[in-house]
Structures are given as structure tokens and as C-alpha cells.
C-alpha positions as CSV (number, residue, x, y, z in Angstrom):
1,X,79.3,-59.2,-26.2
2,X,81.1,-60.0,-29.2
3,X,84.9,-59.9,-28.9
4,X,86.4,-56.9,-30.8
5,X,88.9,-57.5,-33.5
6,X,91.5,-55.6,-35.6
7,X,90.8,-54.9,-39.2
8,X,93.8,-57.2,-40.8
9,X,93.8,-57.2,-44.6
10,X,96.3,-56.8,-47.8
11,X,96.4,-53.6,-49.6
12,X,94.9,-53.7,-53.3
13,X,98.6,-53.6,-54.4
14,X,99.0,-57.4,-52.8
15,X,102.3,-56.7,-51.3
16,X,101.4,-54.4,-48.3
17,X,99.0,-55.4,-45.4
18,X,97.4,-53.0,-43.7
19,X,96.2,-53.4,-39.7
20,X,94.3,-50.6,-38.2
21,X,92.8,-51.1,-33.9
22,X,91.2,-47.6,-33.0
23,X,94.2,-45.1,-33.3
24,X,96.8,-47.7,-34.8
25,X,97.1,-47.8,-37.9
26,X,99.3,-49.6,-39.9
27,X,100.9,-50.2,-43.4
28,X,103.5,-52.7,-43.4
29,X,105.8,-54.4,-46.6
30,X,108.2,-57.2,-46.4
31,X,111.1,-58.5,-49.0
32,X,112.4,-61.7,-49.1
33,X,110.9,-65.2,-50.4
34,X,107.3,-65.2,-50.8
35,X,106.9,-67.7,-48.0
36,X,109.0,-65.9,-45.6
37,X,106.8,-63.2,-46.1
38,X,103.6,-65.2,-45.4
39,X,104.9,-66.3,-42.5
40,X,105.8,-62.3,-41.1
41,X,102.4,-61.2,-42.1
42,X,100.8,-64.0,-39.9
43,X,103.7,-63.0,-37.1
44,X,102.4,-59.3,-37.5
45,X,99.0,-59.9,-37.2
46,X,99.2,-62.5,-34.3
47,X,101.0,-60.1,-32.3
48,X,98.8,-57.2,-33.3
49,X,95.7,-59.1,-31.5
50,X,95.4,-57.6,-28.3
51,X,98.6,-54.7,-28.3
52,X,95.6,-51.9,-28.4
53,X,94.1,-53.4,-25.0
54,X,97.5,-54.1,-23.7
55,X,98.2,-50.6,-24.4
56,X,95.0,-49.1,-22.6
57,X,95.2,-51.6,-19.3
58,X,98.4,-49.0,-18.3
59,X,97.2,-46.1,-20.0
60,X,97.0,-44.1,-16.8
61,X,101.1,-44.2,-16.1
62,X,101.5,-43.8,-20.0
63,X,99.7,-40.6,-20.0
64,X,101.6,-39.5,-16.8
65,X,104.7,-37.4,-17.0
66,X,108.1,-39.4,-16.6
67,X,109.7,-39.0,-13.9
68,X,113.4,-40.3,-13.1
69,X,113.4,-43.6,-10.9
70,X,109.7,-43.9,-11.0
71,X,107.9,-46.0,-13.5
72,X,105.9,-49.3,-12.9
73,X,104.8,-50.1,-16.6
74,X,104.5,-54.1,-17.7
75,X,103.9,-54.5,-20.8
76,X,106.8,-54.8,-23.3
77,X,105.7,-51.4,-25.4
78,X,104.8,-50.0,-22.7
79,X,108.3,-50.3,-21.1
80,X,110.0,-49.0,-24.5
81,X,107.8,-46.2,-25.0
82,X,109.2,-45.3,-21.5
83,X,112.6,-46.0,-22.2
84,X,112.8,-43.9,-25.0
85,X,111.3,-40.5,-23.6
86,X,113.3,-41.3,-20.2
87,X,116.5,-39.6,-21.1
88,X,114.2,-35.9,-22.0
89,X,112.3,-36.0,-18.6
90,X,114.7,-34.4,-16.4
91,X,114.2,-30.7,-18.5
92,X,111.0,-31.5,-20.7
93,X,107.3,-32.6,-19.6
94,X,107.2,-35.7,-21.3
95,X,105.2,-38.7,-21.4
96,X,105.7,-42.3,-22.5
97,X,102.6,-41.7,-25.2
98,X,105.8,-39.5,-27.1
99,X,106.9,-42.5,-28.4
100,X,103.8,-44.7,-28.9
101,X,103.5,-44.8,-32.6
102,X,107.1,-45.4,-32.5
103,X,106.8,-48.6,-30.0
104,X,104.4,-49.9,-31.5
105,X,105.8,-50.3,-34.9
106,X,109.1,-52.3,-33.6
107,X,106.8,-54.5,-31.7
108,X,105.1,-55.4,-34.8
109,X,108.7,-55.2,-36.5
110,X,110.1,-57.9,-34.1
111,X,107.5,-60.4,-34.1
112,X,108.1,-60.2,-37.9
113,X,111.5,-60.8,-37.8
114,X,111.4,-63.3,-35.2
115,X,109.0,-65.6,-37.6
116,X,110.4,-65.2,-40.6
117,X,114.2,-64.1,-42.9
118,X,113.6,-60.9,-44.4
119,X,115.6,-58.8,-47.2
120,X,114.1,-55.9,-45.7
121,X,110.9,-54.8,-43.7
122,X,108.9,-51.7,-42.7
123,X,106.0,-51.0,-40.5
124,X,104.6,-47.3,-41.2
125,X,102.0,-46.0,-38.5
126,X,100.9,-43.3,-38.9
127,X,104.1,-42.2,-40.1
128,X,106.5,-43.2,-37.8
129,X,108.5,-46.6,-39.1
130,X,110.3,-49.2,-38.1
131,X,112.6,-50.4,-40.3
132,X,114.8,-53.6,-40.5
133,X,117.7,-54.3,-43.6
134,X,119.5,-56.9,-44.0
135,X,123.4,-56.4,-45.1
136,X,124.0,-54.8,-48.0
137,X,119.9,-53.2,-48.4
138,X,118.7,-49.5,-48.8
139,X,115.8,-47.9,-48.3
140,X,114.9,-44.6,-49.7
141,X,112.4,-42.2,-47.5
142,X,110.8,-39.3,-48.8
143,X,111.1,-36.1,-46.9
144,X,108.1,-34.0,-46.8
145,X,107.7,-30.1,-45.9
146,X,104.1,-30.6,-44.1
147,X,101.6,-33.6,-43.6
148,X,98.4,-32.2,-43.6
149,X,99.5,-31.5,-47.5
150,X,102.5,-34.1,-48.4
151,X,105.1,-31.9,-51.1
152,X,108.2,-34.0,-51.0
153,X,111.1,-31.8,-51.3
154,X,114.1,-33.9,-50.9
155,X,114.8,-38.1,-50.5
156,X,117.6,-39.9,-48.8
157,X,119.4,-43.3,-48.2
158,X,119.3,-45.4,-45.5
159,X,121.7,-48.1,-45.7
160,X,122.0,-51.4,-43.6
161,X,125.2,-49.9,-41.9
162,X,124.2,-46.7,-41.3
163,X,122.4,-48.4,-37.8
164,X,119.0,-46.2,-38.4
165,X,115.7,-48.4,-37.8
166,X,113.6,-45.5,-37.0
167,X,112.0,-42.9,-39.0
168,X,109.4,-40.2,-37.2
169,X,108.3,-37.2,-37.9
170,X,106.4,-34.8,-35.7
171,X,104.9,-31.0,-36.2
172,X,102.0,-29.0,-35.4
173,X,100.3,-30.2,-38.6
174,X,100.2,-33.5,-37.4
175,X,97.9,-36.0,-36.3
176,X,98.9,-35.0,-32.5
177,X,99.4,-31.9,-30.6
178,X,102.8,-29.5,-30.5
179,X,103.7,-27.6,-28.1
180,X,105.7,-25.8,-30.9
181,X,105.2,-24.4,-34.4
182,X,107.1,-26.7,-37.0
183,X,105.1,-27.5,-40.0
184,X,107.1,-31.1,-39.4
185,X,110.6,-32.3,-38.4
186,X,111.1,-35.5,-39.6
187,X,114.3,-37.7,-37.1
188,X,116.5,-40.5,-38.2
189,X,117.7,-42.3,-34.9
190,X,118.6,-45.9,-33.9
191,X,114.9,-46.9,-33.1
192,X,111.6,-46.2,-33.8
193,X,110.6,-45.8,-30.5
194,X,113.7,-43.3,-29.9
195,X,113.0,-41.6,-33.0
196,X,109.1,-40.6,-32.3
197,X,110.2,-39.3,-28.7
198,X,113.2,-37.0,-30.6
199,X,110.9,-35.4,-33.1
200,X,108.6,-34.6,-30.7
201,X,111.1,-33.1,-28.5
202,X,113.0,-31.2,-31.5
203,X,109.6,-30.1,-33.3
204,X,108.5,-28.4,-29.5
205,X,111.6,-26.4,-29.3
206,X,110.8,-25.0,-32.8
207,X,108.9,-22.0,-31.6
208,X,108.4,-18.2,-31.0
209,X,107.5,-18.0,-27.5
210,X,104.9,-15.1,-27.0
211,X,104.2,-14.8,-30.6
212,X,100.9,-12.8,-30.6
213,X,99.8,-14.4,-34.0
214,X,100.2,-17.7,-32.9
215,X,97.0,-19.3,-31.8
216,X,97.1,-21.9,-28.8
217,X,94.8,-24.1,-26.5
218,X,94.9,-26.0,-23.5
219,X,95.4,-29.7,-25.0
220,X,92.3,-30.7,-22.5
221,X,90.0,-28.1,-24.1
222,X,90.9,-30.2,-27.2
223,X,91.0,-33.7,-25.6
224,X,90.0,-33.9,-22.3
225,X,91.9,-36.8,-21.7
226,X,95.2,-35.4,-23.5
227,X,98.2,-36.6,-21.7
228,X,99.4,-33.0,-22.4
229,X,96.8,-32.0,-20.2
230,X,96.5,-28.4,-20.0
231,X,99.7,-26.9,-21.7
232,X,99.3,-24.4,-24.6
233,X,99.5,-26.7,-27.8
234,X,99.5,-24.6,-31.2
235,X,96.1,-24.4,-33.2
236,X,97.3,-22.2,-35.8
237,X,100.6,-20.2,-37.1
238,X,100.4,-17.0,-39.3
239,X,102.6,-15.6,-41.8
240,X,106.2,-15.7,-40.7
241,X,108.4,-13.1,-41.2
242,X,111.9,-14.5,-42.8
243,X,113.7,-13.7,-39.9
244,X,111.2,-15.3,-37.8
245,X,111.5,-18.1,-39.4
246,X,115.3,-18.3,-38.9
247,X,114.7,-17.6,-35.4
248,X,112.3,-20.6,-34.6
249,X,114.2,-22.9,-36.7
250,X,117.6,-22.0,-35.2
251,X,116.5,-22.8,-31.7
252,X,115.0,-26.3,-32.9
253,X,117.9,-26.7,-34.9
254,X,120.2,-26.4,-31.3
255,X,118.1,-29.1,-29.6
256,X,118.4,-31.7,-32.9
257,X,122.0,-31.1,-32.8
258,X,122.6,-31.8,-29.4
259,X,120.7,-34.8,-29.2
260,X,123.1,-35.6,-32.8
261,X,126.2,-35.2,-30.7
262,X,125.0,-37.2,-28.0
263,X,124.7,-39.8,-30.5
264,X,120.3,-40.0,-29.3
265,X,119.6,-39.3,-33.4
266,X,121.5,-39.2,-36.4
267,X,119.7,-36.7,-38.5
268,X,116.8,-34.5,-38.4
269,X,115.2,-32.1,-41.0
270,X,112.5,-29.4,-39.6
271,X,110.2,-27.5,-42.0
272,X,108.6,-24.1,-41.3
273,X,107.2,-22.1,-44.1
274,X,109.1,-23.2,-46.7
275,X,112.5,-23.4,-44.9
276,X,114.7,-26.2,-44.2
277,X,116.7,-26.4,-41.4
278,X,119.0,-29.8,-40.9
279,X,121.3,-31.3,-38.1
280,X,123.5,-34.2,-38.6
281,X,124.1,-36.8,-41.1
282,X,121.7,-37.5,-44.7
283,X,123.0,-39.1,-47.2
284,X,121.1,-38.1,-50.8
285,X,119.5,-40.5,-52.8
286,X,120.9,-40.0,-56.6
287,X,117.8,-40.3,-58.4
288,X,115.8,-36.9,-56.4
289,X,116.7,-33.4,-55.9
290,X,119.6,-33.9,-53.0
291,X,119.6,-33.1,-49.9
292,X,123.8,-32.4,-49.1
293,X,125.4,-34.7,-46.8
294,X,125.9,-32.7,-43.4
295,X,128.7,-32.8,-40.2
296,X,126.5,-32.6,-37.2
297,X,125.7,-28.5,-37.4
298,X,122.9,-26.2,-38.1
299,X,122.4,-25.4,-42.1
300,X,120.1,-23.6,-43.8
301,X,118.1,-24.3,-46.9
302,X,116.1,-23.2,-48.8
């Protein structure tokens, strides 16, 4: 049988590359020298080869729920996808596949980095990213209200000081289940990894518990071999009243800010119907409609 292997290419634009193994997929840019970026991209891919099976020879512990003092995982992802849901398992179900997209991009992000000086770097999968800067960069990230249908209603600045390398975003629009009804909360934190795990956490606790309108499905009538196994994940969200809205976001907005004042993120933004809730610390980028730089409490905007 032939041996299976990644799809590894540049991107017409002939400055991104683009790697993509069953559910990873990834879009990934690097600044710097030209040959320093030659050598990342071959660092990226190298280390690419195999993460998927790597991934799947522990997927029956990754798709178990944490449990504090238990955990027998190998594989470098696999031990930082656990590391960074470990700290919600004592009052959430969670499972190491919370932070997958998130681990695996700082995988990819430190085998580039160990093989080559960069300016800056990102690695985007799926929408979670892992991002490096060297002293003195920025990076701008758009903000976006819902990703099944991308309107971008604010940006903001991440700087090289600001210690922020991950960038995820989670809802029940998204490419994986909710247990909650955000359209999308998007969470700045220290690491990619850490990041994912948050906005899942954060876009959960978004919700209207009992809700009659609100449509939801055992995750394994969905996907039999969810990790969520057979929780209620939401299928579909009706009409919000305004103050229903204030109420969901209000109790997601409690969770984000104290995972801010814990210091486990340093910003989050969650979208529900139009609102725009934030907790913590963005910084606006000059050149789009600003977002207001916040002290670590629960604002509402428009």
C-alpha cells in the first residue's frame, strides 16, 4: 500500500504555504530573509510528516475527559493539548482534543523557529494561530462576528511585548461542536494551545440554559465518535430577544474575565447576534474602526 502523504504546496500568492493531512489544515507565512524562510517552510513540512498519525496512535486518551493526576499521553502535542485544558477539568468536561488545532499550530510554529531567524511567523489552522514576533513587530488580526459568514467588525494590535502567541476562536458556528450558543468568541492568550482550550471554555458558558428555541443534539448522533460523546451540542439558535442576548453574553463574559484575572488569557471578544461583549486587554489598530482598549471587566458594544 502506498504510503500516505500530506498535501504541501505554496499558495498562488508565493508567500504563504499551505499543508492540509485529513482535518489539519494549514496556512502558514513567514518574514525575514528569503532564505530563512526557505529553510522554515522545509522545517514546517518536515515536521508536518507524520503529526496526523502521531496524533491518532493516542487518540483514545485525547478523546477521553481530563482528569487531574491521570494522563499517560507521549507525544509532544499530545502532552500540550493536555496541558492546556488541564487547569478547566476540575469544573468542565473537557478533553485534550479542546486544544488540538491550537497544538498543533505551535508544533509546526517551533520547528519553524528552531530552523530558521524570523521577523515574524504565523501558522493559521483552521483558525486558530500561532504566532511568533520578534522585538519590536506587530501583527494585526481581524475580528470577526461569525465564521460560517466572516463580517469583520473591529481589528487589533498585537505587539512583540504584549506576550500573546495564540489567537482562537470558538462558537457554535464553527467547524466543531458547542455546547453553548456564541456565534464566535475569539481569545488572545499566551499560547496557541492555551488559547483554543479558553475559547472553547468561554464560548460554552455563553448560553441560555433551557431555552426552548434553541435546538440541540447528542454530539454522537452527530459524530459517533465525538469526544463530546453524548452531551447536548447546539444545532441551531433563533431570534434573541435583546435582553437575552445580554443575558447569555454576560454569563460568558464572567468566565472570560476570570480566566483574564487569573492571567490564563489576555483578551477575549464574544459575538451573539450582533452584540459584542469583551473582557480584558485589546489594543486598536489605527487604521479600522477601533475596538477601545479595556481594564479586565465586562463591556458592552454594540
Amino acid at each position: 500500500m502506498a504510503e500516505r502523504r500530506p498535501h504541501v504546496a505554496m499558495l498562488a500568492d508565493g508567500r504563504r504555504l499551505h499543508m492540509q493531512d485529513g482535518p489539519i489544515d494549514l496556512v502558514i507565512e513567514a518574514y525575514g530573509p528569503a532564505g530563512e524562510i526557505t529553510h522554515a517552510y522545509g522545517a514546517a513540512a518536515m515536521r508536518f510528516h507524520g503529526l496526523l498519525d502521531e496524533l491518532c496512535g493516542e487518540l483514545h486518551e485525547l478523546r477521553s475527559p481530563v482528569r487531574l493526576g491521570s494522563g499517560s499521553l507521549v507525544g509532544p502535542v499530545a502532552r500540550r493539548m493536555r496541558a492546556a485544558v488541564l487547569p478547566f477539568a476540575a469544573v468542565n468536561f473537557i478533553t485534550p482534543m479542546a486544544a488540538v488545532a491550537g497544538a498543533v499550530a505551535e508544533e509546526i510554529l517551533g520547528a519553524m523557529r528552531g530552523a530558521a531567524r524570523l521577523d515574524k511567523a504565523y501558522v493559521n489552522n483552521g483558525g486558530d494561530i500561532a504566532l511568533y514576533l520578534a522585538s519590536g513587530e506587530t501583527f494585526a488580526i481581524g475580528l470577526i462576528d461569525r465564521p460560517d459568514a466572516p463580517s469583520l467588525f473591529g481589528t487589533a494590535i498585537i505587539g512583540a511585548e504584549d506576550g500573546i502567541t495564540g489567537i482562537a476562536t470558538s462558537g457554535w458556528r464553527g467547524r466543531s461542536f458547542s455546547l453553548g450558543i456564541a456565534d464566535a468568541v475569539t481569545v488572545l492568550a499566551a499560547t496557541a494551545a492555551e488559547a483554543d482550550a479558553a475559547a472553547t471554555v468561554i464560548a460554552n458558558a455563553v448560553d441560555l440554559p433551557g431555552h426552548p428555541g434553541v435546538v440541540r443534539q447528542p454530539a454522537s448522533s452527530l459524530q459517533p465518535d465525538s469526544d463530546l460523546r453524548d452531551l447536548l451540542v447546539t444545532r441551531s439558535v433563533p431570534p434573541l430577544s435583546a435582553a437575552e442576548i445580554e443575558l447569555a453574553l454576560a454569563a460568558g463574559a464572567r468566565r472570560a474575565r476570570q480566566l483574564a484575572e487569573h492571567g490564563q488569557i489576555a483578551a477575549a471578544a464574544l459575538h451573539l447576534q450582533g452584540r459584542t461583549w469583551t473582557a480584558g486587554i485589546l489594543r486598536p489598530s489605527p487604521n479600522a474602526r477601533p475596538l477601545p482598549s479595556l481594564a479586565i471587566q465586562d463591556t458592552c458594544h454594540a
